[in-house]
N, C-alpha and C positions, 0 to 999 in steps of 0.2 A: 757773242758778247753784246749784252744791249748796251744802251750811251749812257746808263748810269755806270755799269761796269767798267767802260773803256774812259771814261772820268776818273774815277775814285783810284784804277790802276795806276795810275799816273801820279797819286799824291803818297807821298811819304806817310808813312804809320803816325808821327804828329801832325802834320800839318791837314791826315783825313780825320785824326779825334777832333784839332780845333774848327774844323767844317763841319763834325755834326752837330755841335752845339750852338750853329745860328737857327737852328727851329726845328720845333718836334718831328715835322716831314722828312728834311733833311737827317734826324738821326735815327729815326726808323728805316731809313734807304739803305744809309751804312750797316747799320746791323743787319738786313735782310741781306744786304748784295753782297757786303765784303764779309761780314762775321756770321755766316748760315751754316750749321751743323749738316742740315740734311745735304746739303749741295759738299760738305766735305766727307761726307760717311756713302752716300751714295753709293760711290764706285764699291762698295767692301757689301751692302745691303741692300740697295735698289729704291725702291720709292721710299719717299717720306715717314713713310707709316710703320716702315720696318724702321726708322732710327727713332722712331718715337717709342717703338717697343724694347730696341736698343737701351733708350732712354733709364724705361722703367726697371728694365733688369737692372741695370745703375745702381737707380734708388733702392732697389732690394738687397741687392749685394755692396752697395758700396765698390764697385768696381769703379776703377781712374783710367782716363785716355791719357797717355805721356806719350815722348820720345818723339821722333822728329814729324809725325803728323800734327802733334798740338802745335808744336812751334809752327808751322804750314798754317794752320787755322788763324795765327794770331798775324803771320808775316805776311797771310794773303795767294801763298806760293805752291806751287805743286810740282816736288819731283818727283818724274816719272819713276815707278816702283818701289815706292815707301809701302812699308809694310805698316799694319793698324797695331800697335803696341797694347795692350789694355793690364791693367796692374791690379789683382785681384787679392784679398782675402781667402786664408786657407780655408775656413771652416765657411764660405758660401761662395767657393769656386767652381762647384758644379753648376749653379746658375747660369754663370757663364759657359759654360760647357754646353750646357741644355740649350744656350740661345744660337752661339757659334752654331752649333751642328743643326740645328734648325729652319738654318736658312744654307742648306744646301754643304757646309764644308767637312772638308774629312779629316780627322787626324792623322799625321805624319810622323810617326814616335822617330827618336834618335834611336843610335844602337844601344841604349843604358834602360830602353825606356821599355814599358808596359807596349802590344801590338793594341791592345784594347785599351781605348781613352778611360775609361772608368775605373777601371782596375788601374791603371797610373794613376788615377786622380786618388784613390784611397790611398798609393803610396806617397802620393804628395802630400798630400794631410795628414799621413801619422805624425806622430810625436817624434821626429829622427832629426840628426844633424843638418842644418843645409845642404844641397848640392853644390850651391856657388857660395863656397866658406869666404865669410867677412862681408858679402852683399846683401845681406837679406834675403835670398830668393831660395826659397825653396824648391820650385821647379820650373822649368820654360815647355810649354806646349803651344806646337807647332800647330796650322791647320790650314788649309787650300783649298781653293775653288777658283778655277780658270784664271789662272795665273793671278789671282788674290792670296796675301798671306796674311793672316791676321795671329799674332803671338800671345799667348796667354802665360804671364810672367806670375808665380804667386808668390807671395810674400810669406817669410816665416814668421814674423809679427803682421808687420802694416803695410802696405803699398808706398805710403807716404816715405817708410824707409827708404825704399829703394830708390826711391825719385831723386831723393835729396845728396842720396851718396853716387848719384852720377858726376861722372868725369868734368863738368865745366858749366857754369853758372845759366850757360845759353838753352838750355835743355831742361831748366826748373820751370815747366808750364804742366798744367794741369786740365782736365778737362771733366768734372763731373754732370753729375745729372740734372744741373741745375746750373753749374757755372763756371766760367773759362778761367786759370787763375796763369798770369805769368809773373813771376816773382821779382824781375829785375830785368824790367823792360827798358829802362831810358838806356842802360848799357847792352843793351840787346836786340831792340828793335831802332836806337837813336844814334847811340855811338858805334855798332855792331861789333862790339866785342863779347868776349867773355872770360871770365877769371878763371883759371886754373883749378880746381880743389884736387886735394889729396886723397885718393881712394885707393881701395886695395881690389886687385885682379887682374887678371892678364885683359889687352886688348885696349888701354886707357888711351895712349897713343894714338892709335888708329883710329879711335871714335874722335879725340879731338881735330884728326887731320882731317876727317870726313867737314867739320863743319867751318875748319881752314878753307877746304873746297870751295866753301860755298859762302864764303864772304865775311866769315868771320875770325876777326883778330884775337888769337890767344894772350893773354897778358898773366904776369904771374906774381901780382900786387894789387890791389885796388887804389887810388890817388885818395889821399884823405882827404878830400874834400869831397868824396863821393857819397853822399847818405845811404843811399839805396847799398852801397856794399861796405856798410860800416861795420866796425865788430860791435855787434848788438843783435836782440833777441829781434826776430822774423816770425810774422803770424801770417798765415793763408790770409790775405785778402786784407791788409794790412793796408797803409797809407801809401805807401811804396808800390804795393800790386798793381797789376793791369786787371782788372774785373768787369768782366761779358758778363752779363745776365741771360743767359739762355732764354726761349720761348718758355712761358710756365706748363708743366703738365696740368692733367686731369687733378692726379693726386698729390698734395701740394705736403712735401714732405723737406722740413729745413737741411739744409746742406751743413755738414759735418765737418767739412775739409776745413773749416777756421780752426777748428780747436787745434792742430798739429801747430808748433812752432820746432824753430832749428835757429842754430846759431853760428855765425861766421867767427873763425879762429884766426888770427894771423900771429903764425911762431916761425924766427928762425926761417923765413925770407919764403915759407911755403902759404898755405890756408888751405883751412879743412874745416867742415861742418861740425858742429857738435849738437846733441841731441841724446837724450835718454825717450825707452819709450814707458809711456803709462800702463797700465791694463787695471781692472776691477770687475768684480764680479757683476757689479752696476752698470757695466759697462759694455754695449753689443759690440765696439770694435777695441781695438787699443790704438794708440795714440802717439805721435812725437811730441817730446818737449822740452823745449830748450834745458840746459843746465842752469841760467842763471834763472828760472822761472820757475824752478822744479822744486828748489826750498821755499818759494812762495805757494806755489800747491801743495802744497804736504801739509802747509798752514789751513790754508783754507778746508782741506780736506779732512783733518783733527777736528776745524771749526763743525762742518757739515753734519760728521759723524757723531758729536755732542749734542748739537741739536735736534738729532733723530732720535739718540738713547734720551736724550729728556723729553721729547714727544709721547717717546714710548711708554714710559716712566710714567707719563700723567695719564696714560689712555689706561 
């Protein structure tokens, strides 16, 4: 650990944001030392170059980093044998596949599953019911390489689904190809709590007691006085998010992860996310979107669609 490292350790998640903003040196230091992708992808890819390639499969697939390494990346911390989560798109989840198994790892089917990755991957992308009913997820693929597990979760719409309908507010981070998103940081990395939500599946429990473990406090209300977990529509990268600007690639391709929004519910002493997803033939992914946002899109999107039939109309 060099003396920038063994500094910056030492300061709290605000008090190292309000030290990078006394001069540009000082907040390129932070971002290299404490917020460096390659230095947290390493262990799972090896040098730099491989997470840059990482990178780019991203921006091709749209593939998302979640689950407890994003939170690592944001909190600074590293528990030993966190597995790399990644949250994929059906219909460009072979990318991911092609990249995983590229750099050395193998598929470990369950006993439900394909012995060959590809042929599972076809059954993950057919047109079929989820496997994990009410989560979004279409399939979980397992893969290893010297005691490395990296998980390829896919989604039966979006990725962004599945993120959102995790177990407890502390675990809404994000990691795209371009940039780090954590959604409700001041209660998560300041007060270190996290709000309860209502999700459907076995194992809800267990995941929140893992993160009781490890520091944080479950609560099962937000204080109205809290903005950040107000009942109100929530956009990726929003006023409220925590937002890393990654290193920019080669190919400089805009990040997508803003358009998803979701929205906090509180009924009857619980809360639970609400969200509809979008899709269009316009459209290379499909999308979240809040409910109270979704009759102003349909507006806009009449507007859109008039304006094209009258373009067309004159051409």
């Amino acid at each position: 650990m060099g003396p920038h490292d063994a500094l910056f350790s030492h300061m709290g998640a605000r008090e190292l944001l309000a030290f990078s903003q006394t001069c540009h040196r000082i907040y390129y230091l932070v971002k290299q030392m404490s917020f460096s992708l390659p230095r947290l992808l390493s262990p799972f890819f090896g040098h730099a170059t491989e997470v840059d390639r990482f990178r780019r499969m991203q921006l091709q697939s749209g593939t998302l980093i979640s689950g407890p390494i994003a939170l690592q990346f944001f909190n600074r911390l590293k528990w030993p044998g966190s597995d790399l989560d990644l949250y994929g798109h059906r219909p460009t989840a072979n990318l991911a596949v092609h990249f995983i198994m590229s750099n050395g790892y193998t598929f470990e089917p369950r006993k439900s599953q394909n012995q060959d990755v590809f042929a599972q991957l076809v059954a993950s992308v057919a047109e079929k019911p989820p496997s994990y009913l009410g989560r979004g997820i279409a399939d979980v693929l397992d893969f290893h390489k010297a005691g490395k597990k990296i998980q390829l979760i896919i989604a039966t719409l979006t990725p962004k689904e599945v993120i959102i309908g995790f177990h407890s507010t502390c675990v809404q981070n994000v990691i795209s190809h371009e940039k780090a998103y954590a959604l409700y940081p001041w209660s998560t990395f300041i007060a270190h709590q996290a709000l309860i939500l209502e999700t459907v599946g076995v194992g809800q429990e267990v995941g929140r007691q893992k993160y009781v473990d490890r520091g944080w406090r479950m609560i099962e209300l937000p204080d109205v006085r809290d903005a950040e977990l107000a009942d109100h529509t929530r956009w990726v990268g929003d006023r409220f998010t925590w937002t890393i600007c990654l290193p920019p690639l080669l190919i400089a391709v805009p990040d997508l992860c803003g358009i998803n929004s979701c929205e906090l519910e509180c009924t009857l002493g619980s809360v639970a996310m609400r969200w509809s997803v979008v899709e269009s033939a316009q459209l290379k992914y499909k999308y979240t979107v809040s409910d109270t946002s979704l009759a102003e899109l349909g507006e806009v999107w009449e507007h859109v669609a008039y304006v094209v039939h009258f373009l067309l109309d004159l051409s």
